[in-house]
Steps between C-alpha positions, in 0.01 A plus 500: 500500500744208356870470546789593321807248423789702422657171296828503372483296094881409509734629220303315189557110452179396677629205696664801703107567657514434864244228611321767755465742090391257339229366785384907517506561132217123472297693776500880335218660418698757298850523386652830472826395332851734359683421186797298608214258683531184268135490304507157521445467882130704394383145381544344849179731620128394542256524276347846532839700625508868408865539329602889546794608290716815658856384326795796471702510253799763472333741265145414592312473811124300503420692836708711693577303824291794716214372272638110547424567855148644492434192260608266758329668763162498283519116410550402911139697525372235196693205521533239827861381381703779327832399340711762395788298318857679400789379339768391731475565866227745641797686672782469284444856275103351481351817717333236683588722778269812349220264459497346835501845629232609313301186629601558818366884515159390381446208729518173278689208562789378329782253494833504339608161321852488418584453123872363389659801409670559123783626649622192649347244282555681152883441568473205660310381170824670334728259689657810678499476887378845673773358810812252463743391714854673428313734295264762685261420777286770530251657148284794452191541313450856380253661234638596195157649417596781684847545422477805217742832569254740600354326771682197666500369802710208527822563682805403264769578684330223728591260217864470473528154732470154319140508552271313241290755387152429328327738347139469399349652183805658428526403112479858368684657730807285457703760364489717786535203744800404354606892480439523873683153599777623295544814631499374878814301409394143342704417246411465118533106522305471793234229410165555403204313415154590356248241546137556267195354570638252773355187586323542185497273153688714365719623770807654364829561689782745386834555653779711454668771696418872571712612185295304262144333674320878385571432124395071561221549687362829402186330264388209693137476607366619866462399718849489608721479831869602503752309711840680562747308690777271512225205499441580190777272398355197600220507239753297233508219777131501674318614189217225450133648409582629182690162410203306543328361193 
């Protein structure tokens, strides 16, 4: 029975990778790797690695994570050095959680290794602070996965203090994010920012307010992170990534 490294990829530009990843990822007998995973960090691997795709996308699932489990599971029966590699953090909206548990139930070791989380370093990348001095000191991280109006559980009326709030894969359900901010008091020109593919090439950052970001943003490319917040105005002034050459 091998191990399982529950390894965290970072939030895309590859010189993100943690130094403990990147060791596990040159000792991996198999890769079982997610689509926001950067493909280039695939090429770091030994000769011989077993790359396992089991990416979600909105509309389309490779596995469903019950059967992401069971496939972890089986390759720690195969493999000596199992790493199962996700976009992001492991614990930051990763299920790393699930998987660990699932480990856990059916006896095979495992490790967690932190990965720097997108919603930090996307709008750091951005040149918009999650915290600032004078302006809030305190941010929350919240799915916006989730958020649809049958079925959500994030608590709004929570959300009326001059919190940062990030919200991850939250692109197409803007709309309603901005319907629900609105309609627990935050004005139409509070600021906004929608930040694709961050820490990417081709990163792209978008701000405006709640009145107009829906109509700006509505068409960029996933994945994307949402920023709402008074930081949000710093961006003109700490912008730099997308600047560069």
């Amino acid at each position: 029975m091998g191990k399982v490294y529950l390894t965290g990829a970072g939030p895309g530009d590859i010189d993100l990778l943690t130094v403990k990843a990147l060791r596990l990822i040159k000792q991996a007998d198999v890769i079982i790797y997610d689509r926001l995973a950067n493909p280039q960090i695939l090429k770091e691997a030994k000769d011989g690695c077993e790359f396992i795709y089991v990416g979600k996308a909105d509309s389309h699932h490779t596995l469903p994570q019950d059967e992401i489990n069971e496939l972890i599971y089986q390759a720690s029966q195969k493999y000596d050095v199992v790493v199962r590699l996700k976009g992001g953090d492991p614990f930051v909206f990763g299920r790393g959680g699930e998987e660990g548990i699932y480990l856990r139930q059916r006896g095979v070791e495992f490790e967690f290794v932190p990965g720097v989380t997108s919603a930090i370093a996307v709008p750091e990348y951005a040149g918009i602070p999650v915290t600032h001095r004078g302006i809030t000191v305190s941010f929350r991280v919240v799915t916006g996965h989730e958020a649809t109006k049958e079925k959500s559980q994030i608590p709004w009326e929570n959300y009326k203090t001059d919190d940062t709030i990030i919200f991850l894969m939250g692109l197409h359900r803007l709309k309603y994010i901005v319907e629900k901010l609105l309609e627990i008091g935050k004005p139409k020109d509070f600021p906004i920012a929608v930040i694709s593919r961050g820490t990417w090439p081709d990163e792209q950052t978008v701000i405006g307010t709640l009145e107009d970001i829906y109509e700006k943003a509505k068409d960029l490319p996933t994945p994307a992170l949402i920023v709402v917040g008074k930081v949000v105005e710093l961006h003109k002034e700490l912008s730099w990534f997308e600047k560069r050459a």
